[in-house]
C-alpha positions in Angstrom: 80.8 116.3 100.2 78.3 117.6 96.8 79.4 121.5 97.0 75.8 122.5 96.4 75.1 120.5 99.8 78.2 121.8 101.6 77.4 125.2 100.1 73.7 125.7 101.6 73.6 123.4 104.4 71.7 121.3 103.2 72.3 118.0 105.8 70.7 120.2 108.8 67.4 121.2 106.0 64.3 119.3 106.3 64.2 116.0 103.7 61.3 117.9 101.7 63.7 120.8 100.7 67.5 118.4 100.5 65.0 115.8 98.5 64.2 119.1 96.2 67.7 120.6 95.7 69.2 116.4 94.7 66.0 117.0 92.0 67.2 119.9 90.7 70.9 118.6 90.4 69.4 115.8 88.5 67.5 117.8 86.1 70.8 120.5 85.3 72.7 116.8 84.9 69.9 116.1 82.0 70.1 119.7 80.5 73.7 118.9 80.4 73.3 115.7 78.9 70.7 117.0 75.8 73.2 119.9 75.2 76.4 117.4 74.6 74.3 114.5 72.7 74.4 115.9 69.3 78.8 116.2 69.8 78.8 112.7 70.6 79.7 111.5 67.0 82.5 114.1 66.4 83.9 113.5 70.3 87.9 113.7 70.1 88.3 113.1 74.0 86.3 111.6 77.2 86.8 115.5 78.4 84.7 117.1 76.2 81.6 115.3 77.8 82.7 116.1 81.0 80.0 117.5 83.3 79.6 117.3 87.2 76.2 116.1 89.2 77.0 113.8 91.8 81.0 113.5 91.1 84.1 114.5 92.5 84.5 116.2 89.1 83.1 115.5 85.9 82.9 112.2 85.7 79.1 111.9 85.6 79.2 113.2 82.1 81.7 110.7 80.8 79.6 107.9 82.8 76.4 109.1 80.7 78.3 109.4 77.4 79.9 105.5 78.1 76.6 104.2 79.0 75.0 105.3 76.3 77.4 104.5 74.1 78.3 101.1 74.3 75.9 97.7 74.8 75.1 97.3 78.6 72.8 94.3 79.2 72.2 94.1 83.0 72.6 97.7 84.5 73.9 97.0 88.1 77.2 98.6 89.4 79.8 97.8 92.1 81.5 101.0 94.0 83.9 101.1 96.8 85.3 103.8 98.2 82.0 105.9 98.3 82.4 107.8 101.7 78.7 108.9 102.7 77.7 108.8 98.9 77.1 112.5 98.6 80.1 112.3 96.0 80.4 109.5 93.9 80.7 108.0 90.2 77.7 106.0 90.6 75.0 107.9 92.4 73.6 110.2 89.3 73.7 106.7 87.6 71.5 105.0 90.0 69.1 108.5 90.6 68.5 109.5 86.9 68.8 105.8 84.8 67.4 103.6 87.3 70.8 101.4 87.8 70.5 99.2 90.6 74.0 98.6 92.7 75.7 97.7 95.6 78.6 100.6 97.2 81.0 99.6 100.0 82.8 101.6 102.4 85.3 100.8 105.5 82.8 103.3 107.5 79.6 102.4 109.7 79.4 105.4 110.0 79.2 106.0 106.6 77.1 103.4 105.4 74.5 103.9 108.4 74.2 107.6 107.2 74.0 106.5 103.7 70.9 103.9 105.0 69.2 107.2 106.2 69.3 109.1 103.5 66.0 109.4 102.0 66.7 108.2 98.7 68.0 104.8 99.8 64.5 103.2 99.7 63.9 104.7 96.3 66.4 102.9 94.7 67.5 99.3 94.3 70.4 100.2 96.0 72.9 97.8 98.8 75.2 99.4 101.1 77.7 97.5 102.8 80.3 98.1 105.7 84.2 96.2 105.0 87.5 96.8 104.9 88.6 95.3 101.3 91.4 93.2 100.6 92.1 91.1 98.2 91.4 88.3 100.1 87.5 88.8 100.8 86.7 91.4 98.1 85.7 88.3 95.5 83.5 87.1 98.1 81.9 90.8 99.5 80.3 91.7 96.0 79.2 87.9 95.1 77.4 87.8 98.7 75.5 90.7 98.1 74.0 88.7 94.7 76.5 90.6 92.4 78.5 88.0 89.5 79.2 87.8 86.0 78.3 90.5 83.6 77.7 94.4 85.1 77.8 97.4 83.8 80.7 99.7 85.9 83.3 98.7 88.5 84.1 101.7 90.2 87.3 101.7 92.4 88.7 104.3 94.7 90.2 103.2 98.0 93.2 105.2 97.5 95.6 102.6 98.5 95.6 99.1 97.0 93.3 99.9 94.1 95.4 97.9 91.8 95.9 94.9 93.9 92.0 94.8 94.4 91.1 94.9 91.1 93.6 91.9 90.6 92.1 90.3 92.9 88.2 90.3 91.6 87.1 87.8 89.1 83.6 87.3 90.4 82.2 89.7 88.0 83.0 90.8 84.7 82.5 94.7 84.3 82.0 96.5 81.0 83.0 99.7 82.4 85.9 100.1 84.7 86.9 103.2 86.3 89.9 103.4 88.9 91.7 106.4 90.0 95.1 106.6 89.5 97.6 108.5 91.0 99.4 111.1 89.2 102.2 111.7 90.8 103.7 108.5 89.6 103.9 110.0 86.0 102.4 108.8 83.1 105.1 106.1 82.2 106.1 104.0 84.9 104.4 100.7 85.7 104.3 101.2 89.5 101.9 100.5 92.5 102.2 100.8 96.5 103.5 97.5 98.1 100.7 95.1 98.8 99.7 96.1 102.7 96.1 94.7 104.0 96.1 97.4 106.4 96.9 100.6 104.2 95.5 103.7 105.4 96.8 106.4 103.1 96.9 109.3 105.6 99.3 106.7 108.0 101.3 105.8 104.9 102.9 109.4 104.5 102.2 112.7 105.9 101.7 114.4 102.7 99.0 112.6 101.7 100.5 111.4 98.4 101.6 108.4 98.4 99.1 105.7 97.6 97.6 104.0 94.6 99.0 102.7 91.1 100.3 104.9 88.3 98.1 105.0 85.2 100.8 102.8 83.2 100.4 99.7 85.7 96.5 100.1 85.6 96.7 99.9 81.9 99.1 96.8 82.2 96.8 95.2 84.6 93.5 96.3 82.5 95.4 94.3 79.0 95.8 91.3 81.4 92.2 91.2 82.2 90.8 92.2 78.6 90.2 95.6 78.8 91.2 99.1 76.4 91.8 102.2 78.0 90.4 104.6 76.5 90.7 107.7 78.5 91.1 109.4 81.5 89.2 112.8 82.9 90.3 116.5 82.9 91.2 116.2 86.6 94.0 113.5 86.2 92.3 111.3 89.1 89.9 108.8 87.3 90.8 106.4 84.0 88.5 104.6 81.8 88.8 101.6 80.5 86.1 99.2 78.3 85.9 95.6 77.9 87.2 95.0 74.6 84.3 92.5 73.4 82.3 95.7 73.5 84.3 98.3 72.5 83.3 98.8 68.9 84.7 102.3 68.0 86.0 103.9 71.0 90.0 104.3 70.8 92.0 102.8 72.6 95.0 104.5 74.2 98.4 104.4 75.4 99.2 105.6 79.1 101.0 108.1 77.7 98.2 109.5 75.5 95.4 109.2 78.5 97.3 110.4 81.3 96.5 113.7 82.9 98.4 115.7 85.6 96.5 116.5 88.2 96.2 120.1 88.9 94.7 119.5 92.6 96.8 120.4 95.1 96.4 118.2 98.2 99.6 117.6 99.9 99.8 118.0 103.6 102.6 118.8 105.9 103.5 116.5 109.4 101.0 118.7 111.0 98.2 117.4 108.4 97.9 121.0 107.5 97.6 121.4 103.4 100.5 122.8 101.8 99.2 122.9 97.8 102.4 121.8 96.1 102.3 121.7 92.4 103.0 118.1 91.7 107.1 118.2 91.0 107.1 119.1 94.9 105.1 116.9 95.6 107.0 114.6 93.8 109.9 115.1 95.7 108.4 114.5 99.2 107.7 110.7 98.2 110.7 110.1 95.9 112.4 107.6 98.1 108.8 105.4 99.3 108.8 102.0 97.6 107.3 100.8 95.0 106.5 97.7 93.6 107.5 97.8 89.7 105.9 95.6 87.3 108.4 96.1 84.5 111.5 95.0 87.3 109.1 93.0 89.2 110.4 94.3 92.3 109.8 96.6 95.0 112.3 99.7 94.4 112.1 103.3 95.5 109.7 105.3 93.5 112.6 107.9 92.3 114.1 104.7 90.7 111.0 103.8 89.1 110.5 107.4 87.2 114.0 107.8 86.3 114.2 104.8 84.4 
């Protein structure tokens, strides 16, 4: 949930007054935008744009930065993973530049409050109820009218992110942004086993074992045609750019993007957080498998990053 909604109240508040306070969070995102604009040029990392509207953290700064920074030809995006959309990669997006977009989420509950929110008839904006797999993702996003060239592909399921993204050719994303999991280290080239019905909190009780490691996004992202070129300050969400439209953004190594995560969101067998730093955490999930691109086999995780 947005902390400044969480903070205040603000989903009990009539719509006049949460309508007002999503204004103002707009207008600081544009103050933030002018004061960053004129260090575009001399920009060592995706960090130092970093700023936080409608994000988890500050990914809507890096999003402005990218989007003005490279050619975008039809602004439309594809998100899944979006929750109730209070928090998302996509949302200042479609609020401040007018982006049009279609968000999934394996929620009705979700999507029916997001289809109540009063911004949803503002914007050209489709929210849709599925589980995804890899077997109906293609055809989810290319029913709801979205192929070929888009803007941003913005995945978090926190499961089978890398198989999914495998799995999509119906559009061809200039952006993509995919959240990676940090405690599989910055080297190895390792996802979760294919499983149609992952649920990440079933999977393990500590709540950290899901996802693909940075290194097998960035193999996967080569395959496709795609650079990485960064990740952000919270070691959760990496960038990468179609390389047709690159130009002068950098591309980097796994090593050179990856971030560890400084969150701290383990649970114990009673759901009940814990905050281990990640080499505890580490340890909880060291014997889960894996599958390993570079073996190409599944192997326990501990064999992956002591390789």
């Amino acid at each position: 949930m947005n902390v400044y909604k969480k903070l205040l109240g603000l989903l009990t508040l009539p719509n006049k007054l949460y309508a007002k306070l999503d204004s103002i969070q707009q207008s600081i995102g544009r103050i933030e935008y002018r004061q960053l604009q004129p260090h575009f040029a001399n920009m060592k990392n995706l960090q130092e744009v970093e700023y936080k509207v409608f994000s988890q953290w500050g990914d809507d700064g890096i999003i402005q930065y990218l989007v003005h920074t490279i050619p975008i030809d039809r602004k439309v995006f594809v998100e899944f993973g979006v929750e109730n959309y209070l928090e998302s990669n996509t949302r200042y997006l479609l609020q401040n530049n007018n982006w049009a977009g279609l968000i999934i989420d394996g929620s009705q509950k979700n999507i029916n409050y997001i289809k109540n929110d009063p911004f949803y008839w503002k914007y050209n904006l489709k929210a849709e109820c599925a589980f995804i797999d890899r077997d109906n993702i293609d055809s989810i996003i290319s029913s709801n009218g979205v192929t070929g060239d888009i803007g941003i592909l913005s995945i978090d399921i926190d499961g089978n992110d890398f198989w999914i993204w495998q799995s999509i050719d119906c559009v061809s994303p200039r952006i993509v942004i995919c959240e990676y999991n940090s405690y599989f280290g910055p080297c190895a080239k390792v996802t979760i086993p294919y499983d149609k019905n992952f649920i990440r909190t079933k999977a393990h009780y500590s709540n950290l074992y899901w996802g693909a490691s940075i290194g097998a996004l960035e193999d996967l992202a080569q395959s496709k045609g795609y650079s990485l070129i960064g990740s952000n300050s919270a070691g959760n969400n990496v960038y990468f750019i179609r390389k047709d439209v690159q130009g002068k953004l950098p591309t980097l190594s796994s090593e050179e993007a990856y971030v560890k995560s400084q969150f701290r969101e383990s649970r114990d067998s009673k759901n009940k957080l814990t905050y281990l730093i990640q080499a505890e955490g580490v340890s909880l999930i060291s014997e889960m498998p894996v599958f390993d691109l570079t073996l190409k086999k599944t192997v326990m995780l501990k064999d992956s990053l002591t390789k």
